[in-house]
ZAKOLPA-81279 format. One record per residue: residue in one letter; x negated, y, z of N, C-alpha, C, CB in turn. Coordinates in Angstrom, 3 decimals. Atoms other than C-alpha are relative to their C-alpha. Glycine has a CB too. Layout:
<nodes>
residu, neast, nnorth, nup, caeast, canorth, caup, ceast, cnorth, cup, cbeast, cbnorth, cbup
A, X, Y, Z, X, Y, Z, X, Y, Z, X, Y, Z
...
</nodes>
This chain:
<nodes>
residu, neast, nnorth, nup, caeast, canorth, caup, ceast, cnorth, cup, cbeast, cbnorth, cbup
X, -1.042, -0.562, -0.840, -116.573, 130.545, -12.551, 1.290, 0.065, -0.822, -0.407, 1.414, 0.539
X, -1.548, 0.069, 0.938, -112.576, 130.089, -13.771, 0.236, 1.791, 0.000, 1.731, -1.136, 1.092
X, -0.641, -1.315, -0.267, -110.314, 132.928, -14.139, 0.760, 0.118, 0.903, 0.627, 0.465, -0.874
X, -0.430, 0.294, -1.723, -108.721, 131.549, -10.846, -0.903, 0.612, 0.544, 0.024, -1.541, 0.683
X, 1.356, -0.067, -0.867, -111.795, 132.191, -8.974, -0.197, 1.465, -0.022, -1.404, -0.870, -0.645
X, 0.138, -1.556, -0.248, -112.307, 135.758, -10.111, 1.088, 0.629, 0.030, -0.729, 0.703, -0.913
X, -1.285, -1.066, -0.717, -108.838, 136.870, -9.299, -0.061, 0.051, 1.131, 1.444, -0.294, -0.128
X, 0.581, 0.046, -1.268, -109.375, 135.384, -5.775, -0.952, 0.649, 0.824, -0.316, -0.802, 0.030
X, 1.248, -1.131, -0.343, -112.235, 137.469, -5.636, 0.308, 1.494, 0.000, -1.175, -0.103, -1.096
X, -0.299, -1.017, 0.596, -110.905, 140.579, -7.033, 0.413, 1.033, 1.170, 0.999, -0.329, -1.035
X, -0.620, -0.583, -0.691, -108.803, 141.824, -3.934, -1.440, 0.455, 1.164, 1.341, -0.915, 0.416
X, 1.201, -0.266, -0.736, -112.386, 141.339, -1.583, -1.133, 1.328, -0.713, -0.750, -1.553, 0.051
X, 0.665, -0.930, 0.975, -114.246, 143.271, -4.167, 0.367, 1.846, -0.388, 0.263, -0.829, -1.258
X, -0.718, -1.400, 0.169, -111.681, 146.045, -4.767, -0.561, 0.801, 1.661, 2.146, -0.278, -0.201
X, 0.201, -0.294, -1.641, -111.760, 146.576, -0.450, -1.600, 0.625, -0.406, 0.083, -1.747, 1.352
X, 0.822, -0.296, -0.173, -115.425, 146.667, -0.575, -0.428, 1.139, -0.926, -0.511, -0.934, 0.126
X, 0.184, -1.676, 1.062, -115.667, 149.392, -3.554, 0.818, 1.116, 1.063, 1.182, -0.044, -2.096
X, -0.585, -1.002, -0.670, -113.026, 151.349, -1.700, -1.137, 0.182, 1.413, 1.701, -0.455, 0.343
X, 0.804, -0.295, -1.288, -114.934, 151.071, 1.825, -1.269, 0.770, -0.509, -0.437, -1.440, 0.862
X, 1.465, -0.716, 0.296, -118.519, 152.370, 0.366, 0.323, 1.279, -0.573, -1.026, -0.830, -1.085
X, 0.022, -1.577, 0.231, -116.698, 155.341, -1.201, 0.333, 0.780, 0.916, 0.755, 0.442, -0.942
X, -0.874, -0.573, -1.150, -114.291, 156.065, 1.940, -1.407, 0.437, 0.907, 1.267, -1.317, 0.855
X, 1.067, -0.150, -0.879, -117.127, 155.179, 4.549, -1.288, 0.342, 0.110, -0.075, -0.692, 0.341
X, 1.734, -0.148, 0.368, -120.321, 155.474, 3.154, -0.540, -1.619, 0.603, -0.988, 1.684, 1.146
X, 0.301, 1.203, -0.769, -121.272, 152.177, 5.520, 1.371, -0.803, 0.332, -0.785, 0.425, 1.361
X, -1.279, 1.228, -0.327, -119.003, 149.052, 5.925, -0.700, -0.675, 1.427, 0.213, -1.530, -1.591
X, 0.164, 1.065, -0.916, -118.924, 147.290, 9.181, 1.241, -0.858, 0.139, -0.392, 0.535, 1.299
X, -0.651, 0.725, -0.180, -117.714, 144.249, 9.766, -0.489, -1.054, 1.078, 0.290, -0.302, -1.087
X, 0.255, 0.516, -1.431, -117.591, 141.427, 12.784, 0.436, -1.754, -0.365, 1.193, 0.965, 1.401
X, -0.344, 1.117, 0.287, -117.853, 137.883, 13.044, 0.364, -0.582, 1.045, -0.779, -0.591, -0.607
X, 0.168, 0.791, -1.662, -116.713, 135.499, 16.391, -0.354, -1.176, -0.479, 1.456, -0.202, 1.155
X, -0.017, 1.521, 0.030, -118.393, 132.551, 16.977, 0.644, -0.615, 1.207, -1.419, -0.555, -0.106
X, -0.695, 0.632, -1.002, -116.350, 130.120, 18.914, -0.291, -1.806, -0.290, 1.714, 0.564, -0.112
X, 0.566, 1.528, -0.907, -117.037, 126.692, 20.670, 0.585, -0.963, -0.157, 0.012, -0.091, 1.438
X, -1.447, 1.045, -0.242, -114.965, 123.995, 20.987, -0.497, -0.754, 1.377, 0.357, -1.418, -1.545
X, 0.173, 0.717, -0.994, -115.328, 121.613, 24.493, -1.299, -0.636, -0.481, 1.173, -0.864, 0.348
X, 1.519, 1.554, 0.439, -117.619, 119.144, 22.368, -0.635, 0.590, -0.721, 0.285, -1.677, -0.957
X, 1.166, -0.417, 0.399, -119.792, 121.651, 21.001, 0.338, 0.189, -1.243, -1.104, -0.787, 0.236
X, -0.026, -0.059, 1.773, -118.583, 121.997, 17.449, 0.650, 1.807, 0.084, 1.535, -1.616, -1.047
X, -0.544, -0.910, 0.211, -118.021, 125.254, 16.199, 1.086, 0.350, -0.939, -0.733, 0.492, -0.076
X, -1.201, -0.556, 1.172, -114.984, 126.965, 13.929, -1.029, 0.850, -0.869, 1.537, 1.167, 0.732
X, 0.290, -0.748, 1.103, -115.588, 127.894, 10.588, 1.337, 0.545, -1.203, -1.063, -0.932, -0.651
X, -0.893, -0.030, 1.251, -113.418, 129.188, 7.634, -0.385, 0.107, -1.206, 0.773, 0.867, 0.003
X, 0.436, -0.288, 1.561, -113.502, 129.072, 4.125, 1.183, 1.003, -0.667, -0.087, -1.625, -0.979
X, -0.537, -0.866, 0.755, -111.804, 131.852, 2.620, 0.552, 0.261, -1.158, -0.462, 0.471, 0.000
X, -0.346, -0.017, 1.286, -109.844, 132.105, -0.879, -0.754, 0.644, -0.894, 1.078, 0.407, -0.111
X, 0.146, -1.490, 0.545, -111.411, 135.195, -2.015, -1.502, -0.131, -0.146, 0.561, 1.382, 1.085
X, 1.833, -0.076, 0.095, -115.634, 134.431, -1.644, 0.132, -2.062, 0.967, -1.183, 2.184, 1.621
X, 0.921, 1.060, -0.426, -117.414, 131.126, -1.473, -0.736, -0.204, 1.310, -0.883, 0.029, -0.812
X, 0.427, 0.195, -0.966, -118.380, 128.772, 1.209, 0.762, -0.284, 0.979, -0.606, 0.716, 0.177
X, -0.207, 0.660, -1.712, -117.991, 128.437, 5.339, -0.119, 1.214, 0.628, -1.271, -1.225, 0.733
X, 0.230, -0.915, -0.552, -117.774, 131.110, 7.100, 0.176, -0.179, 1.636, 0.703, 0.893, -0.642
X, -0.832, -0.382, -0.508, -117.314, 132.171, 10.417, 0.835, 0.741, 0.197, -0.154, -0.032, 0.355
X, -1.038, -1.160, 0.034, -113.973, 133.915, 11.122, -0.676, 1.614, 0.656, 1.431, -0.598, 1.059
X, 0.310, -1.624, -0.283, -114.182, 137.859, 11.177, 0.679, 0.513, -1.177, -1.743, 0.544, 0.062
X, -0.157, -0.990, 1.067, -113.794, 140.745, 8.674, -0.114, 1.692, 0.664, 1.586, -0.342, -0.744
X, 0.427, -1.404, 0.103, -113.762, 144.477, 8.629, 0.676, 0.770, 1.219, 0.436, 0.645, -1.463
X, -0.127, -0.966, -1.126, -113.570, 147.234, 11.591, 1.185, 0.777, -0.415, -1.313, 0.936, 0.254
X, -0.744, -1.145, 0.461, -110.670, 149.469, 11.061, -0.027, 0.825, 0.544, 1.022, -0.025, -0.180
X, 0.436, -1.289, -0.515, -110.747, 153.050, 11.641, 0.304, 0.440, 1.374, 0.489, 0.934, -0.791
X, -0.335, -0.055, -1.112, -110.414, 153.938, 14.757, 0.203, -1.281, 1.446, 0.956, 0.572, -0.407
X, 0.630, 1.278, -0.702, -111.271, 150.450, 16.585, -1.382, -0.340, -0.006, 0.533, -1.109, -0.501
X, 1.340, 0.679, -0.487, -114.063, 148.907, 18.564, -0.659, -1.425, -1.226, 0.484, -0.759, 1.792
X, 0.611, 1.118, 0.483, -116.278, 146.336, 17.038, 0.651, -1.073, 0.466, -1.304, -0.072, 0.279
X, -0.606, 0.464, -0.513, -114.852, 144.547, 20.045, 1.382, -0.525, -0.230, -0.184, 0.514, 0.603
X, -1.681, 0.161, -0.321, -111.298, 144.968, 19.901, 0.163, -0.816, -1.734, 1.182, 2.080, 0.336
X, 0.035, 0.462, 1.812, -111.808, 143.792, 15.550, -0.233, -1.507, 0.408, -1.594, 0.808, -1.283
X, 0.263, 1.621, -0.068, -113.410, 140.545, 16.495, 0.985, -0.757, 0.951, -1.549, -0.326, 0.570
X, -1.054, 0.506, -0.793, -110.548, 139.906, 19.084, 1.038, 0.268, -0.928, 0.188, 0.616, 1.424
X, -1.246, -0.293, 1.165, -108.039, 140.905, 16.052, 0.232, -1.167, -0.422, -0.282, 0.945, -1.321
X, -0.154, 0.518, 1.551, -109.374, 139.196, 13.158, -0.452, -1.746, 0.826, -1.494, 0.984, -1.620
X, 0.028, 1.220, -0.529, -110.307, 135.738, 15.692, 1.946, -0.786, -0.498, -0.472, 0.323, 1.966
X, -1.689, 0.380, -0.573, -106.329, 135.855, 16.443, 0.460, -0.075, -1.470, 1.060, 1.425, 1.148
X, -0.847, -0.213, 1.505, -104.805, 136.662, 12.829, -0.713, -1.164, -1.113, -0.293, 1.925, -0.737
X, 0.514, 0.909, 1.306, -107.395, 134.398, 10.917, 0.016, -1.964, 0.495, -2.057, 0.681, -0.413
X, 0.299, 1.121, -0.014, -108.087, 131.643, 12.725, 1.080, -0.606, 1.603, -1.794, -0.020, -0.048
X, -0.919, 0.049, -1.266, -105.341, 131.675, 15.992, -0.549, -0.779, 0.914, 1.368, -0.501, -0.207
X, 0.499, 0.352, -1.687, -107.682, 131.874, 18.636, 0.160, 1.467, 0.681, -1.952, -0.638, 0.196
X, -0.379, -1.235, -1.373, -106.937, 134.129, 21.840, -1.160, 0.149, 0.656, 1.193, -0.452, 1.293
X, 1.213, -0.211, -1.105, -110.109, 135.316, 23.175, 0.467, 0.291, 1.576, -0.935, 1.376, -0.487
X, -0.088, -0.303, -1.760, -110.033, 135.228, 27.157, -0.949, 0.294, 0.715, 0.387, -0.998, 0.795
X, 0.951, -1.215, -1.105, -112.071, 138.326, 29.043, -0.470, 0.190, -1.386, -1.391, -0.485, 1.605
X, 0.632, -0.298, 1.009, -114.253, 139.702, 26.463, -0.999, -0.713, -0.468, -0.319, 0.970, 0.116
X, 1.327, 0.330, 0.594, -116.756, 138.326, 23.936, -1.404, 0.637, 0.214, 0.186, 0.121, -1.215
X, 1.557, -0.167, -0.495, -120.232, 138.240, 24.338, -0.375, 0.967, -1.486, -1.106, -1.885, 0.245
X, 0.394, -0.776, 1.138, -121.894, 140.810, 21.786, -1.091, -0.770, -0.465, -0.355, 1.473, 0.274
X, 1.422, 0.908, 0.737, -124.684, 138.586, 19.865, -1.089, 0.921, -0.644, 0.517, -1.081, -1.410
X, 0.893, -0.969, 0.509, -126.343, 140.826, 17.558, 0.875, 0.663, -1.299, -1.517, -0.744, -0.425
X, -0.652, -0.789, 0.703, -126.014, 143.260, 15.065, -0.797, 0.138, -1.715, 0.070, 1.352, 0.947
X, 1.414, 0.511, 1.351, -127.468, 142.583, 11.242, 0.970, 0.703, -1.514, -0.323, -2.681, -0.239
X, -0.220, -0.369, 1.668, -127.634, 144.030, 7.509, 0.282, -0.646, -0.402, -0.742, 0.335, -0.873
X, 0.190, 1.355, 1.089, -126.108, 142.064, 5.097, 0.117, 1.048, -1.144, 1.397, -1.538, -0.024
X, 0.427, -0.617, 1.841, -127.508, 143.048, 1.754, 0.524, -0.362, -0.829, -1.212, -0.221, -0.695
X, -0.524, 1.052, 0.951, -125.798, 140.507, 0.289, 1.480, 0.623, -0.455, 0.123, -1.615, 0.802
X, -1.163, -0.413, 0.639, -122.655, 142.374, -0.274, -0.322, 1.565, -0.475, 1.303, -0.170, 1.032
X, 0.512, -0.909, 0.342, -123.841, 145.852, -0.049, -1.312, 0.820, 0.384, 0.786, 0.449, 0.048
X, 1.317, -0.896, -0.541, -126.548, 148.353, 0.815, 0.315, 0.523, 1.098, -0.508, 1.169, -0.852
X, -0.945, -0.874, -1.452, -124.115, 150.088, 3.468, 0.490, -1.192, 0.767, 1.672, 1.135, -0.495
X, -1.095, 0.997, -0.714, -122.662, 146.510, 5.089, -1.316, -0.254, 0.816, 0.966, -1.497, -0.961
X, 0.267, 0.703, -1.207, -123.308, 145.670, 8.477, 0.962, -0.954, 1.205, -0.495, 0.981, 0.577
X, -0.644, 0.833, -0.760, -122.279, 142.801, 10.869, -0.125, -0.282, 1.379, -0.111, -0.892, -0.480
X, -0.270, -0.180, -1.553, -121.141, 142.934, 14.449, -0.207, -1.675, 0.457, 1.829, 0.749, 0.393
X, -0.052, 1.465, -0.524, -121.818, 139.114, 15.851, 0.490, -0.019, 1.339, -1.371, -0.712, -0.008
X, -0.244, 0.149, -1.084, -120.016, 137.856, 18.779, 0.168, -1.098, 0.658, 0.684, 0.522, 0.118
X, -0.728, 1.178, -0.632, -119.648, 134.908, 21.017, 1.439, -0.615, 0.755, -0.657, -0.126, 0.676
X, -0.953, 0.377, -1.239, -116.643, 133.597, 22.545, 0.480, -1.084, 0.436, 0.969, 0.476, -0.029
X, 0.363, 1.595, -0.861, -116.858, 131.257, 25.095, 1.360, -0.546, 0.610, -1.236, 0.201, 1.540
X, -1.201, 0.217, -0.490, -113.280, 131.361, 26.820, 1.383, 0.333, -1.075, -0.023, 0.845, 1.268
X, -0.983, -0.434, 1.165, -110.567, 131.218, 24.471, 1.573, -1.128, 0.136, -1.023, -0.290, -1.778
X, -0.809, 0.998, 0.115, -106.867, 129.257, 23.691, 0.373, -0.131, -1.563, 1.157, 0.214, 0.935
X, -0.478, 0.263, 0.953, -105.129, 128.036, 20.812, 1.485, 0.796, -0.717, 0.021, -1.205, 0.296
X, -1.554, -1.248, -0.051, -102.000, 130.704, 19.282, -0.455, -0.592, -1.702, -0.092, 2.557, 0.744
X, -0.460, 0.058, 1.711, -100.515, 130.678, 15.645, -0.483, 1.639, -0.589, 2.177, -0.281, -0.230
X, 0.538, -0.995, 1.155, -102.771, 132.614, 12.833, 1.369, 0.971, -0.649, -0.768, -1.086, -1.405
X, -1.027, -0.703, 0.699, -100.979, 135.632, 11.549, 0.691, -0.332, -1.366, -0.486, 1.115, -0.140
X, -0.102, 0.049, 1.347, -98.831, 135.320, 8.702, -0.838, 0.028, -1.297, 0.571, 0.691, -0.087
X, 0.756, -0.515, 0.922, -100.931, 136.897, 5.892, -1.470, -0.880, 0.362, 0.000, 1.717, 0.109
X, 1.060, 0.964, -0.342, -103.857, 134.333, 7.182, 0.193, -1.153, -1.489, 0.360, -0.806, 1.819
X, 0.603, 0.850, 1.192, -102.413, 131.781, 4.879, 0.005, 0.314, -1.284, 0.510, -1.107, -0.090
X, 0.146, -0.296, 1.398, -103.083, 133.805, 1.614, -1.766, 0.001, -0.051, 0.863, 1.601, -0.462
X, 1.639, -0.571, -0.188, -107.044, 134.850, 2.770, -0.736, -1.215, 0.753, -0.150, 1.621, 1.105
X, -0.197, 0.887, -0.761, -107.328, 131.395, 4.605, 0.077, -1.060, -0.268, 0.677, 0.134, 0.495
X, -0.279, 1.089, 0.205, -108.178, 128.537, 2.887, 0.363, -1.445, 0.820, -0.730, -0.013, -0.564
X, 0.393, 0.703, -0.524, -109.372, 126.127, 5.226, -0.736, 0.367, 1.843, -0.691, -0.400, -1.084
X, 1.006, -0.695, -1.085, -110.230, 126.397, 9.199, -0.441, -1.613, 0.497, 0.888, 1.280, 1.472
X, 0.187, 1.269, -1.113, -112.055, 123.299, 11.145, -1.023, 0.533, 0.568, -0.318, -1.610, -0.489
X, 1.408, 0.462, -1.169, -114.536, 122.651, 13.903, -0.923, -0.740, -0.527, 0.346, -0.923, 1.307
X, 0.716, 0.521, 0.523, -117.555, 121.352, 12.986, -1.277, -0.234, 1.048, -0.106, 0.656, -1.154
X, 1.186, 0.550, -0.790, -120.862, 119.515, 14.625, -0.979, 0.873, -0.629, -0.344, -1.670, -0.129
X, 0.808, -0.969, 0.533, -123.593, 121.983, 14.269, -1.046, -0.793, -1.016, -0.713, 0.824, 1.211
X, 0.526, 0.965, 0.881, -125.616, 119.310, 12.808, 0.811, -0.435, -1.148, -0.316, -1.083, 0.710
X, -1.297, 0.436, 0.796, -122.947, 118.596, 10.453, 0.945, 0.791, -0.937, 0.831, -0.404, 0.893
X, -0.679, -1.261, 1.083, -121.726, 121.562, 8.574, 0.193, -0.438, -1.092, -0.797, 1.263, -0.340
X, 0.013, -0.169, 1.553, -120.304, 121.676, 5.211, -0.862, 0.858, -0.458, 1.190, 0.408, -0.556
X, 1.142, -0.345, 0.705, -122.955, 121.730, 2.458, 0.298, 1.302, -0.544, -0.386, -0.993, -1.032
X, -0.406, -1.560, 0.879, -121.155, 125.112, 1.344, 0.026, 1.089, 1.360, 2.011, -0.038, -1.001
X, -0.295, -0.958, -1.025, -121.801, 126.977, 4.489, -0.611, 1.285, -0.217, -0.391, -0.477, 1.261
X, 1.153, -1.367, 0.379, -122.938, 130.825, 4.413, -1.553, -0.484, 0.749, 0.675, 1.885, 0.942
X, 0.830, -0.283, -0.545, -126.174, 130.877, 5.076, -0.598, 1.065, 1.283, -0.275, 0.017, -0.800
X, 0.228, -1.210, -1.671, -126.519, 133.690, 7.298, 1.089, -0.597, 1.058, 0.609, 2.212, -0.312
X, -0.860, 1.008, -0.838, -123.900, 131.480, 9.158, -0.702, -1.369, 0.530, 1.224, -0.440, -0.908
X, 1.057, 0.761, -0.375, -126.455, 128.804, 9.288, -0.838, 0.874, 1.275, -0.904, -0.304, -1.386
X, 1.334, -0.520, -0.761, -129.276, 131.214, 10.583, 1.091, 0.276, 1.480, -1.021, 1.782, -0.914
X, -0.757, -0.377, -1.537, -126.866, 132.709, 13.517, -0.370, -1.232, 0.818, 1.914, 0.188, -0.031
X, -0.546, 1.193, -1.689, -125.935, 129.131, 14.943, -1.765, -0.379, 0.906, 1.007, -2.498, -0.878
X, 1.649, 0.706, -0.826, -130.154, 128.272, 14.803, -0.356, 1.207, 1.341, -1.876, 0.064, -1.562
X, 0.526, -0.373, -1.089, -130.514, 131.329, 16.895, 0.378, -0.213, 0.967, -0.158, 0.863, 0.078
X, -0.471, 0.762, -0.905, -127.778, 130.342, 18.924, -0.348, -1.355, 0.879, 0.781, -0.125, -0.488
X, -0.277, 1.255, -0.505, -128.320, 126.967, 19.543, -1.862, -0.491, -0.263, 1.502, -0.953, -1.011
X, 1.306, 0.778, -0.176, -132.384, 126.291, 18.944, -0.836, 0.830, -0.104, -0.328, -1.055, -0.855
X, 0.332, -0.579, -0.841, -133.444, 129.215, 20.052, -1.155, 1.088, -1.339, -0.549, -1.085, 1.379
X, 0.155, -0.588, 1.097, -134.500, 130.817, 16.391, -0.302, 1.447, 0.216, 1.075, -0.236, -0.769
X, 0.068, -1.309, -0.379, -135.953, 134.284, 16.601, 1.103, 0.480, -1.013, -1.515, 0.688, -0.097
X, -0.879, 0.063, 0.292, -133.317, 136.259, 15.828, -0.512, 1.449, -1.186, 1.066, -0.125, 1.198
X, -0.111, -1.110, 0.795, -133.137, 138.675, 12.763, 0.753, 1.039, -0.290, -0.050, -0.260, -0.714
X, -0.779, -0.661, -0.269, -132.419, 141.546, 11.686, 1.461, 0.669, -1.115, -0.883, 0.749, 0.497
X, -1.019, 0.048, 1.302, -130.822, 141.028, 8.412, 1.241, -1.251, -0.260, -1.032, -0.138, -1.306
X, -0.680, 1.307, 0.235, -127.684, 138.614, 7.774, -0.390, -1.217, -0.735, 0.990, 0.261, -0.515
</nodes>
C-alpha cells in the first residue's frame, strides 16, 4: 500500500472512528440501479478499494430512504423517480462490529449532474453487464446482484 493510498483512506477511517463513538451503530445505504440493457452502476471510490455500489452513511435525523435518494443524486447523478424498493438489510463486519447496510432498488430513475464534492470521493462511475464486472468488485456487491438477479438466498450479513 503507497502513502497515496493511505491518505485516501484516512478521511473514510477518521468518519468511521467518529460514527462508533457518536452512534454506537453506523448505518449506511446502498442503491442499486439498472440501466435499459440490464447493466448495473457501480463506483469506485478514492478512499477504499474496489466497485462499489453508490451509497454511504444515514445522517442524523434522515430516513434510510430519503439517504439512498441523497447519496444516488450527489455520488453518482441519478434522480430516483417514486420511491426505491427496500431490498434488504445486512451486517457488514467488514468495517465494523456496529455497521449496518440499508439495500435498495431503483427501478425508475433519470440522469442529473453529481454534486460537486462527488469528484474528490468519486473515482470512477460506469454501468456494467452483471456477468461482466470489474475483477475489483466488493464482494458483498457481488452477493447482492446474485440475489437479485439468480435468485441467491439472501443473507444476512454483507
Amino acid at each position: 500500500m503507497t502513502v497515496l493510498s493511505t491518505l485516501q483512506r484516512l478521511p473514510h477511517r477518521l468518519f468511521m472512528l467518529y460514527a462508533r463513538v457518536v452512534n454506537g451503530m453506523t448505518l449506511g445505504v446502498r442503491g442499486i440501479v439498472f440501466d435499459d440493457g440490464g447493466c448495473v452502476l457501480l463506483v469506485r471510490h478514492t478512499y477504499m478499494a474496489g466497485w462499489h455500489f453508490p451509497g454511504g452513511g444515514v445522517a442524523p435525523g434522515e430516513s434510510a430512504e430519503t439517504a439512498v435518494v441523497r447519496e444516488l443524486r450527489e455520488e453518482a447523478g441519478v434522480a430516483v423517480e417514486g420511491r426505491p424498493e427496500f431490498f434488504g438489510f445486512y451486517f457488514n463486519r467488514g468495517v465494523t462490529r456496529r455497521d449496518h447496510v440499508a439495500v435498495f432498488v431503483c427501478q425508475r430513475w433519470h440522469e442529473t449532474k453529481p454534486a460537486a464534492a462527488a469528484r474528490i470521493e468519486i473515482a470512477e462511475i460506469d454501468f456494467f453487464a452483471p456477468d461482466a464486472l470489474p475483477e475489483t468488485t466488493n464482494p458483498g456487491t457481488r452477493r447482492r446482484l446474485a440475489e437479485i438477479l439468480d435468485g441467491v438466498e439472501r443473507s444476512a450479513e454483507w
